[in-house]
C-alpha positions in Angstrom: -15.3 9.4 -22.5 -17.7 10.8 -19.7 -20.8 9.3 -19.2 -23.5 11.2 -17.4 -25.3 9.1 -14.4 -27.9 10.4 -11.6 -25.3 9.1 -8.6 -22.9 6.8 -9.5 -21.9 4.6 -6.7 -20.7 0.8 -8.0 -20.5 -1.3 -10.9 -21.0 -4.6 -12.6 -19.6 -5.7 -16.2 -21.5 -8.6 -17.7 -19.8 -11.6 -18.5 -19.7 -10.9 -22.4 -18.8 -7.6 -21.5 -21.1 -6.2 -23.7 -23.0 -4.1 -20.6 -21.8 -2.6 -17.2 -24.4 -2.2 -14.6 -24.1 1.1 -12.5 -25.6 1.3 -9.0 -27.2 5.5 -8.6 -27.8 5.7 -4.9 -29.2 8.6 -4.3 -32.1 7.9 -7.1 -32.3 4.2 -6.4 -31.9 2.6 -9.8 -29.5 0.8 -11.7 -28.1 1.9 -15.1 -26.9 -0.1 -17.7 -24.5 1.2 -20.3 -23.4 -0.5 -23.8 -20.1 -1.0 -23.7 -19.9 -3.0 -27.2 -17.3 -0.8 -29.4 -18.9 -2.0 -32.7 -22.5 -0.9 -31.1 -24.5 2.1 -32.4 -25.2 3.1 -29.0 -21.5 2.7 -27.4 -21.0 4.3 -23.9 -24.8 5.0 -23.8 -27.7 4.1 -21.1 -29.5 1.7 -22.6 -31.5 0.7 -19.9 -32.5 1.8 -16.4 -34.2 -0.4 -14.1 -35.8 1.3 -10.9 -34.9 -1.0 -7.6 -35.2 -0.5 -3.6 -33.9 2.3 -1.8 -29.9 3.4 -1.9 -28.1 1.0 -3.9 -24.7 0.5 -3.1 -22.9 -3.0 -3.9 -24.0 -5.3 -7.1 -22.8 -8.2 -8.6 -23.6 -10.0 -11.9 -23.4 -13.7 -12.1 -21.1 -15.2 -13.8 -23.8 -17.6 -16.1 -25.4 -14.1 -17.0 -28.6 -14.9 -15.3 -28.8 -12.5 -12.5 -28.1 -9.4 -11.2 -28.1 -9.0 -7.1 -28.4 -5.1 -6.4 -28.0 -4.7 -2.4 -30.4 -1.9 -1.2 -28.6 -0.7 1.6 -31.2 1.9 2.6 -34.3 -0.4 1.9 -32.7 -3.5 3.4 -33.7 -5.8 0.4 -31.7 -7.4 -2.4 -33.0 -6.3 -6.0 -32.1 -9.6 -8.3 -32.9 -8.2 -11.8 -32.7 -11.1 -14.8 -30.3 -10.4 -17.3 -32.9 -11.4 -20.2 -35.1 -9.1 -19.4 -33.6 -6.5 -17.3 -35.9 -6.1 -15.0 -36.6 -7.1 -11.1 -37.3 -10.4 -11.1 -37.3 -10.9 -7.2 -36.5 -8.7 -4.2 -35.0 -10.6 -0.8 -35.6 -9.4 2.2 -34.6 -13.1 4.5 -32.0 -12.2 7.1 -31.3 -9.3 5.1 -30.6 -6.0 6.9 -28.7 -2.9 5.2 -26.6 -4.8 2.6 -23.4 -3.2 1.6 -22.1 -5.6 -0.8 -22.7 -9.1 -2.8 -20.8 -12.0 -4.3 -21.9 -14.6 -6.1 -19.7 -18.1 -7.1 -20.2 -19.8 -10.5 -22.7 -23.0 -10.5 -21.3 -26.0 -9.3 -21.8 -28.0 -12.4 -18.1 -30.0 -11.7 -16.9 -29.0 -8.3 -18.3 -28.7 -4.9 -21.1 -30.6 -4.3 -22.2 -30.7 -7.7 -25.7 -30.1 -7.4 -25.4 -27.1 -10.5 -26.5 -24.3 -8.1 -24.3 -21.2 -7.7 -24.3 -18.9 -4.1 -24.4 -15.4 -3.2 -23.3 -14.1 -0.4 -24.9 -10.9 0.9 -22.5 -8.6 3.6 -24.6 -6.8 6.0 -23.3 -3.7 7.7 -23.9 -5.1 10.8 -21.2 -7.9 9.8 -24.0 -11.0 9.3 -23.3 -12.5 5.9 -27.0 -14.1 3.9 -26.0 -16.7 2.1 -28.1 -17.1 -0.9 -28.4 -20.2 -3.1 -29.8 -20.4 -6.8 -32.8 -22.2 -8.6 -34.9 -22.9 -9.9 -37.1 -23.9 -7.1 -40.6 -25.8 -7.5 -40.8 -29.1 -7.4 -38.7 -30.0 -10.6 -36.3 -27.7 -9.0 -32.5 -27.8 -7.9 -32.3 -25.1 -5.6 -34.3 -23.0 -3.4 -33.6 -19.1 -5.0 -34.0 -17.5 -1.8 -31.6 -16.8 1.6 -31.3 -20.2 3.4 -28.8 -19.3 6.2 -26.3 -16.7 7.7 -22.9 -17.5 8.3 -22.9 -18.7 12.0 -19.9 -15.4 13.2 -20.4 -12.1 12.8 -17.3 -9.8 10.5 -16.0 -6.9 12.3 -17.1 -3.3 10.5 -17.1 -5.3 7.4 -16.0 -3.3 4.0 -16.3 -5.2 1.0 -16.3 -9.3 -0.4 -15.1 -11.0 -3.6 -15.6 -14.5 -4.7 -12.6 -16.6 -4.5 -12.3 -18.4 -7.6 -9.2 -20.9 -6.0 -11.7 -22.4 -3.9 -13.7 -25.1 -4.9 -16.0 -24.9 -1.9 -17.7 -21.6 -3.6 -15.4 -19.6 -1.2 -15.6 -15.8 -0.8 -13.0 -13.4 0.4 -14.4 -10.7 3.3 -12.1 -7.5 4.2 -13.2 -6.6 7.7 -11.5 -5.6 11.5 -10.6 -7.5 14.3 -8.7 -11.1 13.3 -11.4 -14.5 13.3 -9.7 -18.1 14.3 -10.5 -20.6 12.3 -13.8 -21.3 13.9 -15.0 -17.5 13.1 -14.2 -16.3 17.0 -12.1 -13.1 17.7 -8.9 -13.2 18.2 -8.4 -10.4 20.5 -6.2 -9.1 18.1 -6.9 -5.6 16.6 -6.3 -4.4 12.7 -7.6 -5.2 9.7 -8.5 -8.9 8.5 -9.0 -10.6 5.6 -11.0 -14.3 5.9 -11.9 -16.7 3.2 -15.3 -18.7 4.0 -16.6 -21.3 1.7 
């Protein structure tokens, strides 16, 4: 099948994989198409949500909460709710042309066991936001907002993935230039592949 989108650029499948969320760059929205083969509306929009400027990299979470949407051309994050489909919040906290996102399942059993999952948010410049779940408030668990940056910067940075081995919420960064094990360069040059958690 062909399915007709404004700009294309990267996609998301929901957990039930009943939905894949499309980034459109060039007309700053996301699209979401049914993917259910039983549905009436199978490999249609059923949905488009308007976010910040030039979307590029999403993620959906693996609870099917959230949606981060990184708006490289804006310089915000776009986290649309997956019950209502729309923007729920927009991130702008040590946030600066985001290329891609990855967020870790809740630590309901592993980690520190405080039920919160993370994102982590690559910048173009190499500066990873790392993001951590709610809800916030005062019967909260979490803070829902940026609450750090990773303390080394990645070399032309290219894309992340959440490492599911890991129970440390660890993510996987492609990048340049070798880090030790304490995130300074190596001298070495190439490509690199680090795990953080």
């Amino acid at each position: 099948d062909r399915i007709r989108l404004p700009d294309p650029t990267s996609l998301a499948m929901s957990p039930n994989l009943d939905l894949l969320a499309v980034t459109n760059e060039g007309a700053d929205q996301v699209s979401f198409i049914d993917t259910n083969p039983s549905s009436a509306t199978f490999h249609r929009v059923v949905r488009t949500v308007p976010v910040g400027g030039g979307p590029t990299g999403i993620a959906w979470e693996s609870g099917n909460e959230d949606i981060f949407v990184c708006n490289q051309g804006e310089g915000t994050v776009s986290i649309i709710s997956t019950f209502t489909l729309d923007v729920r919040k927009t991130l702008r906290n040590q946030i600066s042309r985001p290329i891609d996102v990855a967020l870790t399942p809740r630590q309901t059993a592993f980690g520190f066991s405080r039920n919160v999952f993370f994102g982590y948010i690559l910048n173009q410049s190499g500066m990873v936001a790392v993001f951590e779940s709610g809800p916030d408030g005062v019967n909260g668990i979490g803070f829902d907002d940026v609450i750090a940056s990773l303390p080394f910067t990645f070399a032309r940075p290219k894309t992340l993935q959440v490492d599911p081995t890991n129970l440390n919420s660890a993510v996987w960064i492609c990048h340049e230039n070798p880090l030790d094990e304490q995130g300074r360069p190596t001298g070495q040059g190439g490509g690199a592949l680090s795990n953080v958690g």
